[in-house]
Backbone as a chain_set.jsonl record, in Angstrom:
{"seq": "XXXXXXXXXXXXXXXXXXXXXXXXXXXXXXXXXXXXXXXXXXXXXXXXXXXXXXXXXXXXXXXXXXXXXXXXXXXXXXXXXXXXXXXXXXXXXXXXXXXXXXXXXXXXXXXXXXXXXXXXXXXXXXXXXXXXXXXXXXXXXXXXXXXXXXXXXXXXXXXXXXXXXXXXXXXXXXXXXXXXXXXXXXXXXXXXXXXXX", "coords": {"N": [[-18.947, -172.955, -29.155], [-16.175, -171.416, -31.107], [-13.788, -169.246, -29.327], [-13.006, -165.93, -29.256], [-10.695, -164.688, -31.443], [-8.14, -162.956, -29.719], [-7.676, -159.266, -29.312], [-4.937, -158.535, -29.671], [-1.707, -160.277, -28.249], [-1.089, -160.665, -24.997], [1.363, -159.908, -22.282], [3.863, -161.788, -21.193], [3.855, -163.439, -17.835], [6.292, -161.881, -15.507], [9.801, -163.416, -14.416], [12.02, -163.379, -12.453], [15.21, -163.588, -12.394], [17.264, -166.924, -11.601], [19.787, -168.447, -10.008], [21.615, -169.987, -11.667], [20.015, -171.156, -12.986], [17.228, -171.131, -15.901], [17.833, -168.402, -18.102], [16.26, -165.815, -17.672], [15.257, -163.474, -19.043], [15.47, -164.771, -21.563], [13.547, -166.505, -21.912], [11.745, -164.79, -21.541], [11.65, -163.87, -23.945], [10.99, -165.777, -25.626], [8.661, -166.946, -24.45], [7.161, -164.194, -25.412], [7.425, -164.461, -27.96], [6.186, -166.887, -29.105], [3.621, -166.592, -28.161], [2.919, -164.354, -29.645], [3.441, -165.48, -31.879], [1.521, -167.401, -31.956], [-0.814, -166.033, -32.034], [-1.283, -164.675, -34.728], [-1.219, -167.276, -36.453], [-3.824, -167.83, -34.891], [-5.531, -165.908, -36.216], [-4.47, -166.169, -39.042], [-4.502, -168.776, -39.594], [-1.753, -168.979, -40.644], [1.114, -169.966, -40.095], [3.609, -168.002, -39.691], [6.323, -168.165, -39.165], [7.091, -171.026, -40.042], [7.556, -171.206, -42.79], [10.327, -170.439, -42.711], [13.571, -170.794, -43.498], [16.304, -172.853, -41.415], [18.313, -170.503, -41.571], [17.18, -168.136, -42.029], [15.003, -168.217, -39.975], [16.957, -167.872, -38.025], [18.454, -165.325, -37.987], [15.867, -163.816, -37.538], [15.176, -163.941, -35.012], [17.553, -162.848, -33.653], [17.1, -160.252, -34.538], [14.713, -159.641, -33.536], [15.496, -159.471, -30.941], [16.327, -156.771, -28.381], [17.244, -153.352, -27.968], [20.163, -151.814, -28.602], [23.502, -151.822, -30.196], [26.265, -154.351, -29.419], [25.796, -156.093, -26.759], [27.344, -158.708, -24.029], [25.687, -160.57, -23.836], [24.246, -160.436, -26.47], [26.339, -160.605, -28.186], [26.839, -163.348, -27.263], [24.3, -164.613, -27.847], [24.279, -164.141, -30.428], [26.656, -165.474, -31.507], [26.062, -168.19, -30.878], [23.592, -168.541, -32.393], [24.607, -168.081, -35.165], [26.215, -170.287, -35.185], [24.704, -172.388, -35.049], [23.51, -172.104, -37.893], [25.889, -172.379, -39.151], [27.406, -170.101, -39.978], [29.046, -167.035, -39.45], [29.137, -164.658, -36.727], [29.639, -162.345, -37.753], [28.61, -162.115, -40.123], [25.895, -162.5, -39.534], [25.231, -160.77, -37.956], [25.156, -158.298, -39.896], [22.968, -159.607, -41.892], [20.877, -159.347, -39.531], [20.909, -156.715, -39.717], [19.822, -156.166, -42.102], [17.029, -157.312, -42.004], [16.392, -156.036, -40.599], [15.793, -153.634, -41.644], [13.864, -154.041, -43.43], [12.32, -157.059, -43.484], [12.116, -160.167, -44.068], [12.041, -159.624, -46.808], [13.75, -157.556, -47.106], [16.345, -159.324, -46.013], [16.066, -160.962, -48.14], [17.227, -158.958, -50.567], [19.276, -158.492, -49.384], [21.086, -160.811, -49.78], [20.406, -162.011, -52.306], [21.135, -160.977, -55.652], [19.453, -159.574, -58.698], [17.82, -159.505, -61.864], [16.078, -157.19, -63.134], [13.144, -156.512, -64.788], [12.639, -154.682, -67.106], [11.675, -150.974, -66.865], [10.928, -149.624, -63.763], [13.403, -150.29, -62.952], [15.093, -149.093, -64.993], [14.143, -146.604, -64.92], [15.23, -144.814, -62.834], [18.1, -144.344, -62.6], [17.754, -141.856, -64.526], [15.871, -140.515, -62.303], [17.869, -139.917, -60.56], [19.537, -138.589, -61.272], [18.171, -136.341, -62.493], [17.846, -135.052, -59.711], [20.234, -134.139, -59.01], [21.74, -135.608, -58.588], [25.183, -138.05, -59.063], [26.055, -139.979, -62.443], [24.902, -143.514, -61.12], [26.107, -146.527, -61.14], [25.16, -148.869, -62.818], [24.119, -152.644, -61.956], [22.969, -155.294, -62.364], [20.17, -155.822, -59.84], [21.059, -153.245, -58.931], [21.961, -150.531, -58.232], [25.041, -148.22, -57.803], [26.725, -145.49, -56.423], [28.932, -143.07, -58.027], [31.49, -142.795, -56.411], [31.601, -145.035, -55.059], [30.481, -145.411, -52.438], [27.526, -145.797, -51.896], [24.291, -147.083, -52.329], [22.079, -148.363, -54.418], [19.37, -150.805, -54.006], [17.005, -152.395, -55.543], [14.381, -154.541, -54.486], [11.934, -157.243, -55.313], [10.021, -156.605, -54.13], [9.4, -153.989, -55.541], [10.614, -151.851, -53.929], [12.924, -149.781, -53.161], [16.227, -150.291, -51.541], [18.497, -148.975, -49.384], [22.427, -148.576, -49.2], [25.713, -148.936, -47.63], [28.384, -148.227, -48.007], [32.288, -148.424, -46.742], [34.244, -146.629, -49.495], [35.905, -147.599, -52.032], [36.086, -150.429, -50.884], [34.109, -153.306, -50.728], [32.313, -153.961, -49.075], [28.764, -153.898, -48.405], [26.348, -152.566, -45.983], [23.072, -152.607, -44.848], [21.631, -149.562, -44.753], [19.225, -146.668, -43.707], [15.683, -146.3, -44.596], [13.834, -148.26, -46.883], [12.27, -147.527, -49.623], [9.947, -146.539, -52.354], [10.728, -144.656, -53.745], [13.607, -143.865, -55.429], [15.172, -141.455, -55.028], [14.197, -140.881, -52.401], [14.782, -142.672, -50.899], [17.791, -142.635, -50.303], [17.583, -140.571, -48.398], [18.331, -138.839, -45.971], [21.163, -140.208, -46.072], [24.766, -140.374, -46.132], [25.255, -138.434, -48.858], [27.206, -136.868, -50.126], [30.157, -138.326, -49.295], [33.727, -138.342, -48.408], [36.331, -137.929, -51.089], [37.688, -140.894, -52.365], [41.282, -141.523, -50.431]], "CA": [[-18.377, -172.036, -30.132], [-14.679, -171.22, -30.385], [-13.193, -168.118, -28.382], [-12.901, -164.796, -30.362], [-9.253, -163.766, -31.761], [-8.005, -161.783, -28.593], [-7.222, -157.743, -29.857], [-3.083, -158.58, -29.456], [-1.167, -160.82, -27.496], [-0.344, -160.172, -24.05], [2.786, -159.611, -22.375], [4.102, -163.233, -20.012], [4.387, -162.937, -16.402], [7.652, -161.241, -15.385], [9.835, -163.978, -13.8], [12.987, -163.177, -11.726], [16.072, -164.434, -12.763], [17.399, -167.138, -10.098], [21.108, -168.807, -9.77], [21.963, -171.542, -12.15], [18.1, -171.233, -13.898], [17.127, -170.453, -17.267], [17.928, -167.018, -18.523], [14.578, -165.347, -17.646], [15.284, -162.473, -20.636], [15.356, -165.515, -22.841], [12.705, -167.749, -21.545], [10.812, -163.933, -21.517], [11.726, -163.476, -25.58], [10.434, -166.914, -26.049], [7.004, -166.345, -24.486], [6.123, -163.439, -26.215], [7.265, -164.978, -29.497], [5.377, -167.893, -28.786], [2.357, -165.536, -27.937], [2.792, -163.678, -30.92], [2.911, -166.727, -33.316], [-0.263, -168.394, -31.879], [-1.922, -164.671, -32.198], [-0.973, -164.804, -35.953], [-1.98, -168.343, -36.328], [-5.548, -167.731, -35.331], [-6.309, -164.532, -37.145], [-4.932, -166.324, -40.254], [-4.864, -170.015, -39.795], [-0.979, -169.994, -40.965], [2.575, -169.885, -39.454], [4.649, -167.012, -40.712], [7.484, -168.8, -39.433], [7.339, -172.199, -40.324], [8.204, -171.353, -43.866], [11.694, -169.951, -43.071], [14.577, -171.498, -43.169], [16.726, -172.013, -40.399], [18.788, -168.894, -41.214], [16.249, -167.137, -41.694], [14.724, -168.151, -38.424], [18.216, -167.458, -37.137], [18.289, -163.63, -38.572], [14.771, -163.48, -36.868], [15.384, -164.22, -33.757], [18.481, -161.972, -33.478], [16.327, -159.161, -35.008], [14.021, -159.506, -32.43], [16.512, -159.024, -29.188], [15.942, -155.258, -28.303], [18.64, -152.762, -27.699], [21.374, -151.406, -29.352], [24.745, -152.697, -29.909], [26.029, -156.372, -29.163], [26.138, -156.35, -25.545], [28.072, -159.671, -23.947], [24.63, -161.172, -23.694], [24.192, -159.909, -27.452], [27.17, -161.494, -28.546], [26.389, -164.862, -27.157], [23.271, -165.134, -28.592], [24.982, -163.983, -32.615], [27.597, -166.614, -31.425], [25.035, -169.849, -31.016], [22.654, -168.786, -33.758], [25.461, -167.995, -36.119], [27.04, -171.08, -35.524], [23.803, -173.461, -35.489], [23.353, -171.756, -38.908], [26.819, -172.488, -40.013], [27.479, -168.533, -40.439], [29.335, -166.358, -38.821], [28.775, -163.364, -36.041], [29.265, -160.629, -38.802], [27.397, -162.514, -41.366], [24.373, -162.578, -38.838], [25.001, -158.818, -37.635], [24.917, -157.905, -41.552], [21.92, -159.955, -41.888], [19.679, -158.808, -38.977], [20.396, -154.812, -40.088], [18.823, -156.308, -43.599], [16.157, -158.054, -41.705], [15.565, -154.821, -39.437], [14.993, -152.531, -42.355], [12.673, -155.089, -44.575], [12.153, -158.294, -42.677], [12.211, -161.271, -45.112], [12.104, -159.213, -48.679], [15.265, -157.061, -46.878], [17.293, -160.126, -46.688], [16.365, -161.171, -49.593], [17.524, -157.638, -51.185], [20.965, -158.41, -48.935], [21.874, -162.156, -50.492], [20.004, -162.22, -54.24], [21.066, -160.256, -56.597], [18.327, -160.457, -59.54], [17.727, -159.227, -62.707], [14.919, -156.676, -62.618], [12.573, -156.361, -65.961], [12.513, -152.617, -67.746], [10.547, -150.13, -65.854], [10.814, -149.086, -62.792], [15.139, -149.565, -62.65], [15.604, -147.828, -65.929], [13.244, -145.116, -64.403], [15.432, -144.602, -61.635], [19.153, -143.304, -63.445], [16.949, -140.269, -64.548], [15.247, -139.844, -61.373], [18.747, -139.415, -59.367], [20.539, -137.44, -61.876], [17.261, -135.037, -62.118], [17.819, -134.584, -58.37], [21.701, -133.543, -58.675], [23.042, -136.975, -58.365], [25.843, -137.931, -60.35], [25.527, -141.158, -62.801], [25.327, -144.307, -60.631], [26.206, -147.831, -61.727], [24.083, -150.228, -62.386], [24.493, -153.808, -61.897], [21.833, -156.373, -61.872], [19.128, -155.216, -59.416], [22.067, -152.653, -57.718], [22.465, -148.664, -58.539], [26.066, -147.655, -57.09], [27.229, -144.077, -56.242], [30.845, -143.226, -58.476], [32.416, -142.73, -55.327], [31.927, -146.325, -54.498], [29.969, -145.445, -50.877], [26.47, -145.879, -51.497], [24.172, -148.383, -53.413], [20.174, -148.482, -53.783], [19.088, -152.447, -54.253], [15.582, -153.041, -55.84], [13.156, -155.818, -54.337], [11.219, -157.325, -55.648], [8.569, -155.985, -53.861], [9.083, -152.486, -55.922], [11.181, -150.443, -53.176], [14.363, -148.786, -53.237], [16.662, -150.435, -50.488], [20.02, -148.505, -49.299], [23.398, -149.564, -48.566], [26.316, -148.022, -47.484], [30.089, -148.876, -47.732], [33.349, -147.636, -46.656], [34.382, -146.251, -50.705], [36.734, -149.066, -52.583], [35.619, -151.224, -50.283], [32.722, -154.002, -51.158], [31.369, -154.01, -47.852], [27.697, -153.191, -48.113], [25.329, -152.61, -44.877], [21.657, -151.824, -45.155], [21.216, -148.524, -44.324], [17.788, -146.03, -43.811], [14.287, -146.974, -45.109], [13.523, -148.503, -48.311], [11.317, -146.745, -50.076], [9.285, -146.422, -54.016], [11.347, -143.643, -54.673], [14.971, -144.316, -55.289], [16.329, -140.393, -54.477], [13.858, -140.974, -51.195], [15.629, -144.075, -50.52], [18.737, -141.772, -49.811], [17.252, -139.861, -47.69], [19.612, -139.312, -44.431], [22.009, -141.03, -45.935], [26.18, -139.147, -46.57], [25.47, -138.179, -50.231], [28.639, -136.739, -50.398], [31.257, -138.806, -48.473], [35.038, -137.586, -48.679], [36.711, -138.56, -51.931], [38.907, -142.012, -51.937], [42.612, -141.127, -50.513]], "C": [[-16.957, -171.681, -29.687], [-14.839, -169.545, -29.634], [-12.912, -167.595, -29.471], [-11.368, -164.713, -30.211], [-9.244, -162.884, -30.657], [-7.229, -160.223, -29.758], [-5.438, -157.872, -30.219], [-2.99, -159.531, -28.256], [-1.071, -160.127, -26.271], [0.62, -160.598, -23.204], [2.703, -161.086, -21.205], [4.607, -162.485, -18.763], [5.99, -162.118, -16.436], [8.577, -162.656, -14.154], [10.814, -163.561, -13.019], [14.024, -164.061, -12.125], [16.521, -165.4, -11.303], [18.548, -168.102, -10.656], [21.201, -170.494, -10.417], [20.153, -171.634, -13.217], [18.185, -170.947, -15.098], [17.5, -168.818, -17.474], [16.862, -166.801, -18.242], [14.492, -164.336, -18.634], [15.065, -163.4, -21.583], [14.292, -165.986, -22.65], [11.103, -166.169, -21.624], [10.513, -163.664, -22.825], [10.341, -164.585, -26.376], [9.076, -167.144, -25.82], [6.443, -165.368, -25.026], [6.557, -163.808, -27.505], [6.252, -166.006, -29.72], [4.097, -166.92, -28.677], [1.734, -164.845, -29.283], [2.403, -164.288, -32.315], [1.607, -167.11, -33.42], [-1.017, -167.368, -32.485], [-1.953, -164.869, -33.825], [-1.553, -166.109, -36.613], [-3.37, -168.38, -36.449], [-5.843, -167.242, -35.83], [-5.817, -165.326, -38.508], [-4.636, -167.855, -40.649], [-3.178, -170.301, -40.861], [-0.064, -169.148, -40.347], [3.645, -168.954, -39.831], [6.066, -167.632, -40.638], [8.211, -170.22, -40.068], [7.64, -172.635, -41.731], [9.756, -170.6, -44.073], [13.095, -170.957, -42.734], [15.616, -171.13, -41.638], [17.821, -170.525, -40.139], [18.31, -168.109, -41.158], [15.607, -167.241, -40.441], [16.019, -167.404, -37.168], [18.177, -165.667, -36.6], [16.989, -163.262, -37.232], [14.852, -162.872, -36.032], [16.401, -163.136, -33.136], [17.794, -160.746, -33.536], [15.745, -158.678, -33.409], [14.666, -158.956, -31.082], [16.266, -157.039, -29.604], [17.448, -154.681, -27.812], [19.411, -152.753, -29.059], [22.785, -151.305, -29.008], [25.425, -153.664, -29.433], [26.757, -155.875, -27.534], [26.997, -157.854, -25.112], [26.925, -160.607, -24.158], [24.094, -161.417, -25.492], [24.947, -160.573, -28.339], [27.127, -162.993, -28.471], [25.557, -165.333, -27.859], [24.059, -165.001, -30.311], [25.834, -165.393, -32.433], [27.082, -167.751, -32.206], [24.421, -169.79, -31.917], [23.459, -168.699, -34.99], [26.073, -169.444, -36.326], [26.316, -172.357, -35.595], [23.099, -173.056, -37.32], [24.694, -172.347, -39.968], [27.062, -171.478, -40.485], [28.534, -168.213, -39.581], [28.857, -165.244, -37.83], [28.188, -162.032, -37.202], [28.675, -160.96, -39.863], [25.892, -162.122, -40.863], [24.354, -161.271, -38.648], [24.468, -158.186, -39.041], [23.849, -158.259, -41.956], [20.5, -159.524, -40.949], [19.742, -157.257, -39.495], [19.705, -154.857, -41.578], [17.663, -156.337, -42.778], [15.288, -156.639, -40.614], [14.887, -153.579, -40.272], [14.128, -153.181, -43.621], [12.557, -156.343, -44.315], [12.733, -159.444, -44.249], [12.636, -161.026, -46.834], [13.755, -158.423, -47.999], [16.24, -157.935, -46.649], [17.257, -160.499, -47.711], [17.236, -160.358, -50.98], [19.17, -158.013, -50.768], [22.2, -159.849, -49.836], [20.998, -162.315, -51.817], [20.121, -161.38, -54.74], [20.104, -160.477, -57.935], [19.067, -159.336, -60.817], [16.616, -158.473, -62.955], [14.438, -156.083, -64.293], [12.711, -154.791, -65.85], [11.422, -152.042, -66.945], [11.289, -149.491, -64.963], [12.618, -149.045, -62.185], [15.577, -148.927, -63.755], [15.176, -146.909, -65.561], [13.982, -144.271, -63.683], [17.33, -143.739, -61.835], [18.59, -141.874, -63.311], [16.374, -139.348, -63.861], [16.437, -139.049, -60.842], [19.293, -138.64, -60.439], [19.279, -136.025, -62.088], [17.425, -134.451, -60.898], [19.632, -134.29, -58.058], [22.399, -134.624, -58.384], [24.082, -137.62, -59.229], [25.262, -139.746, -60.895], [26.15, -142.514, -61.783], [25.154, -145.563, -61.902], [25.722, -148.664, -61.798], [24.679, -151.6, -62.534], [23.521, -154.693, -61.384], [20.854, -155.235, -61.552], [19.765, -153.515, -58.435], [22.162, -151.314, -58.842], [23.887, -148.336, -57.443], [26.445, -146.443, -57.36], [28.796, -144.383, -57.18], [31.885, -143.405, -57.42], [32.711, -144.169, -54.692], [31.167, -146.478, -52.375], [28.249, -145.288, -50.816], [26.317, -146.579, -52.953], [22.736, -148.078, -53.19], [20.265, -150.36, -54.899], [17.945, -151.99, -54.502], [14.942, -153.938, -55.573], [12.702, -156.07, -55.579], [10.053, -156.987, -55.233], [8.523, -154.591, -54.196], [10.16, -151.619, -55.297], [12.949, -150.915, -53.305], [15.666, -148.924, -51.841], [18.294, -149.439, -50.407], [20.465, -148.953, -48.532], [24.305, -148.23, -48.883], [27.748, -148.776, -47.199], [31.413, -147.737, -47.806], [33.89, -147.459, -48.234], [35.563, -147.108, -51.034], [36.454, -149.932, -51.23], [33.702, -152.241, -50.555], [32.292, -155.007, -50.094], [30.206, -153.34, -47.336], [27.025, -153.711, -47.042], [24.558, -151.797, -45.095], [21.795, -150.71, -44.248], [19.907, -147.399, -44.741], [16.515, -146.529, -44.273], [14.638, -147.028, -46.678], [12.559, -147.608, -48.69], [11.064, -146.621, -52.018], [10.139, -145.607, -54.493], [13.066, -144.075, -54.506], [15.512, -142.331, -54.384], [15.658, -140.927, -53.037], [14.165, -142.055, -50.019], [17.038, -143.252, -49.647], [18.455, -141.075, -48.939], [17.925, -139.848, -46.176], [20.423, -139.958, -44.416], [23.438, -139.674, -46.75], [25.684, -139.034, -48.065], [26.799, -137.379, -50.505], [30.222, -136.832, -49.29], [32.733, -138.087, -49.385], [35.171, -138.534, -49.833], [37.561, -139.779, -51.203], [40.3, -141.325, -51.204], [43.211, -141.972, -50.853]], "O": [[-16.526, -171.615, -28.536], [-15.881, -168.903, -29.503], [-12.623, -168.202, -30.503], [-10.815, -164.675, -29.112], [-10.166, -162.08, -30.516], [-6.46, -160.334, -30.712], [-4.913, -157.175, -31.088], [-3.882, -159.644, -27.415], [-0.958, -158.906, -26.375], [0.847, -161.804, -23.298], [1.703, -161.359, -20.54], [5.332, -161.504, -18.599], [6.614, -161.891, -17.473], [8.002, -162.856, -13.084], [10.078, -162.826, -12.361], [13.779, -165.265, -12.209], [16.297, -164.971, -10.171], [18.324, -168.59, -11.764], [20.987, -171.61, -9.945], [19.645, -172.426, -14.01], [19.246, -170.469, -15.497], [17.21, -168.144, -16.486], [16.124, -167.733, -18.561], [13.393, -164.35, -19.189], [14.444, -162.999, -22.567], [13.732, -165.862, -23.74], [9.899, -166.407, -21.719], [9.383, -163.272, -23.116], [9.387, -164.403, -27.132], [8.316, -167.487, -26.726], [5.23, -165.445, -25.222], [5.822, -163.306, -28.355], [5.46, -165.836, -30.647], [3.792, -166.601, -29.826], [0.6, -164.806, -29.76], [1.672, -163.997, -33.261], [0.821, -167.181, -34.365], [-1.821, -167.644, -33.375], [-3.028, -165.38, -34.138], [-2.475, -165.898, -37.401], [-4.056, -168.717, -37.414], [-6.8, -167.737, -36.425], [-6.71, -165.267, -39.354], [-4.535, -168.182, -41.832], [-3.075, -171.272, -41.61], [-0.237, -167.959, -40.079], [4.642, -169.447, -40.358], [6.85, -167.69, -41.585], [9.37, -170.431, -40.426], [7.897, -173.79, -42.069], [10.262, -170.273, -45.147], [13.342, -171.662, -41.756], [15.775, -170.085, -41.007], [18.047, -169.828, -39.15], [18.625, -167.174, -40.421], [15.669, -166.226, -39.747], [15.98, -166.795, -36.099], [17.995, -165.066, -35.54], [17.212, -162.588, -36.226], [14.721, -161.652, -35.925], [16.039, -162.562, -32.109], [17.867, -160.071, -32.509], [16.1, -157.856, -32.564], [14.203, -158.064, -30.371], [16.119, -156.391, -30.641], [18.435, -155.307, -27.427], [19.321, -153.387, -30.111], [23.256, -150.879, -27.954], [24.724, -153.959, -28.464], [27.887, -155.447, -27.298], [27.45, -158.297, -26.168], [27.271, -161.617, -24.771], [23.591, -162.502, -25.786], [24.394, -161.145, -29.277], [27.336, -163.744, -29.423], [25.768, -166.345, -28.528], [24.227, -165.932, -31.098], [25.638, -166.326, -33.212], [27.301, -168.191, -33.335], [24.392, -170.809, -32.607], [22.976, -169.285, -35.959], [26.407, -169.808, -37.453], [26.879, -173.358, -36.039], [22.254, -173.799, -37.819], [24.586, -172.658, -41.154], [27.027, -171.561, -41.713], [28.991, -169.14, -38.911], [27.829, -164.774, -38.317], [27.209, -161.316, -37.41], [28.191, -160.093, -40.591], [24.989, -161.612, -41.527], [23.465, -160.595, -39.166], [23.373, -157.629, -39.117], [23.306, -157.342, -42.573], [19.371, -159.394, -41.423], [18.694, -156.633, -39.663], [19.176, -153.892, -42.129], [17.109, -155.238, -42.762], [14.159, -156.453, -40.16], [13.963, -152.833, -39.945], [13.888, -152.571, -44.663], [12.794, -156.946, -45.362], [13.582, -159.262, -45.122], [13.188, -161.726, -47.683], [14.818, -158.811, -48.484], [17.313, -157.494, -47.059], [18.265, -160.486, -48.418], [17.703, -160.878, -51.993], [20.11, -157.886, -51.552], [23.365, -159.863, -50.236], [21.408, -163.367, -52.307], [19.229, -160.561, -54.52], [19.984, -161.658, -58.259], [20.121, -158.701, -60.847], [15.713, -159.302, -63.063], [15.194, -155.358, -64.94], [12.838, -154.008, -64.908], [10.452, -152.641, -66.48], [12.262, -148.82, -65.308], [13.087, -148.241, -61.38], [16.499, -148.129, -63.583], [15.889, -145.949, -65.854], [13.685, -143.077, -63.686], [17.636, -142.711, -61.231], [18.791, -141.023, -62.445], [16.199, -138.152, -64.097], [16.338, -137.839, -60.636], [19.504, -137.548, -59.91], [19.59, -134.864, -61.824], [17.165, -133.248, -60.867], [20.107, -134.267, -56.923], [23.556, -134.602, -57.966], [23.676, -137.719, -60.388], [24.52, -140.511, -60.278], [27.354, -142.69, -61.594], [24.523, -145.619, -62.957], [25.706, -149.458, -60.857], [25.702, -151.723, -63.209], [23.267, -154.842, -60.189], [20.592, -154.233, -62.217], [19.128, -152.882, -57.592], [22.409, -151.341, -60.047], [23.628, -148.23, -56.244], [26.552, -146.158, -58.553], [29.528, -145.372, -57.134], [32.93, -144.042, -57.548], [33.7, -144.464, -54.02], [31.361, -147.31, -51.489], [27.709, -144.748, -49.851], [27.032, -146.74, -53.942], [22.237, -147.663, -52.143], [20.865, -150.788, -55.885], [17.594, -151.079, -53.753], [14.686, -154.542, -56.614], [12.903, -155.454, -56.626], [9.062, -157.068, -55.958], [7.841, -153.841, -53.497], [10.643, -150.712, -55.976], [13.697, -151.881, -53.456], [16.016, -147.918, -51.224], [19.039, -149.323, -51.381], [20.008, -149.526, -47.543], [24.164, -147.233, -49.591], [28.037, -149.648, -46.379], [31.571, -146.726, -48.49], [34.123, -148.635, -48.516], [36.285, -147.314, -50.058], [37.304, -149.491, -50.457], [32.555, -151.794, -50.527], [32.036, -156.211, -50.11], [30.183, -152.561, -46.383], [26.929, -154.927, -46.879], [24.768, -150.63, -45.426], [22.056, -150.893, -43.059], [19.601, -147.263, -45.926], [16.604, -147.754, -44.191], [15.317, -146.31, -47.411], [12.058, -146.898, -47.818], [12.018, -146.631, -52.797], [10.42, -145.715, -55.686], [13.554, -144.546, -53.479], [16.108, -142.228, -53.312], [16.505, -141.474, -52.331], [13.899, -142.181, -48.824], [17.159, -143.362, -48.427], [19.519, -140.772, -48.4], [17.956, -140.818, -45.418], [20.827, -140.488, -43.381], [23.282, -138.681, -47.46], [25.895, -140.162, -48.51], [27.265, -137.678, -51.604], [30.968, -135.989, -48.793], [32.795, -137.559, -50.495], [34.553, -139.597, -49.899], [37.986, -139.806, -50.048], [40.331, -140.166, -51.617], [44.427, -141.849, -50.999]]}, "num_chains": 1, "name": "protein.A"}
C-alpha cells in the first residue's frame, strides 16, 4: 500500500554556505519548493506549476524570496529571471507586488484589462460615492479616483484589487488586499492624496 500524504512538507537540512559552492539560500529555496510541489502533487495528483508560463514561473519564484526590499542578492536574482523572461527588473518588481497580493488571478488583474458583464462593476460607483467617495472613472474592468492616485481593478474572480499611482502619472502598483467590497478594497490606502501641483 502507498504511504499516507505527510500533514505538510518539511523544512531541508540546513547546509552551510562554502567558498566557490552553490548558493546554499538558493539551493535552500529550491528544496523547499521542490518539497512543497511534490506535497501538492500527492494530495491532488496535479502540478500547480506546470501550467504557468515561464513569466509566470518567473514572478513566482521572485515572490517567493523572503524579505523586504531588493537586497544585492535580491537584485541579482530580478536581474536573471527578468532577463530569462525577456522583461525587465521593474517589470518583475511590479509583477511580484501583483503576484504577492493575489498570486496568479493578481497578475492577471495587473496585465488584462477585461470587460466585466453588468452587476457587480455597475454596483460598485454607488457603493463608493455612498461611502463619501467622489465619482471614479471607469474604464474596462478599472474604477479610477479624479485625482488620478488610486484605482480598484476587478478579477475575475469577483474581488476588488487596489492600485496606487503617483497622480498624472500612469504608473499603477498593487497596493493592500483585494477584497468583495470595492470601498473595503481601499481600506489603508491615502484616500485623500495632495491635489496635482
Amino acid at each position: 500500500a502507498p504511504l499516507p500524504t505527510p500533514p505538510h512538507p518539511e523544512q531541508p537540512p540546513v547546509y552551510p554556505a562554502s567558498p566557490g559552492g552553490p548558493d546554499s539560500f538558493a539551493l535552500d529555496q529550491l528544496a523547499t519548493e521542490a518539497a512543497a510541489r511534490a506535497h501538492v502533487l500527492l494530495g491532488t495528483g496535479r502540478d500547480p506549476v506546470a501550467e504557468l508560463t515561464l513569466w509566470q514561473d518567473a514572478i513566482r519564484l521572485a515572490a517567493a524570496r523572503p524579505g523586504s526590499g531588493l537586497t544585492a542578492s535580491t537584485r541579482a536574482l530580478y536581474s536573471s529571471l527578468a532577463s530569462a523572461a525577456d522583461r525587465t527588473p521593474a517589470e518583475l518588481a511590479r509583477a511580484v507586488a501583483a503576484w504577492r497580493q493575489g498570486g496568479l488571478e493578481g497578475l492577471t488583474v495587473l496585465e488584462e484589462p477585461w470587460d466585466p458583464p453588468a452587476g457587480r462593476f455597475d454596483r460598485a460607483r454607488p457603493l463608493l460615492l455612498a461611502a463619501d467617495l467622489p465619482a471614479f472613472r471607469p474604464w474596462r474592468n478599472r474604477l479610477t479616483h479624479p485625482r488620478g492616485h488610486l484605482q480598484l481593478r476587478l478579477g475575475r474572480d469577483g474581488l476588488w484589487y487596489p492600485y496606487e499611482s503617483e497622480p498624472g502619472h500612469d504608473d499603477w502598483w498593487p497596493r493592500g488586499t483585494p477584497d468583495l467590497d470595492p470601498v473595503g478594497a481601499l481600506t489603508g490606502l491615502d484616500l485623500g492624496a495632495a491635489p496635482e501641483s
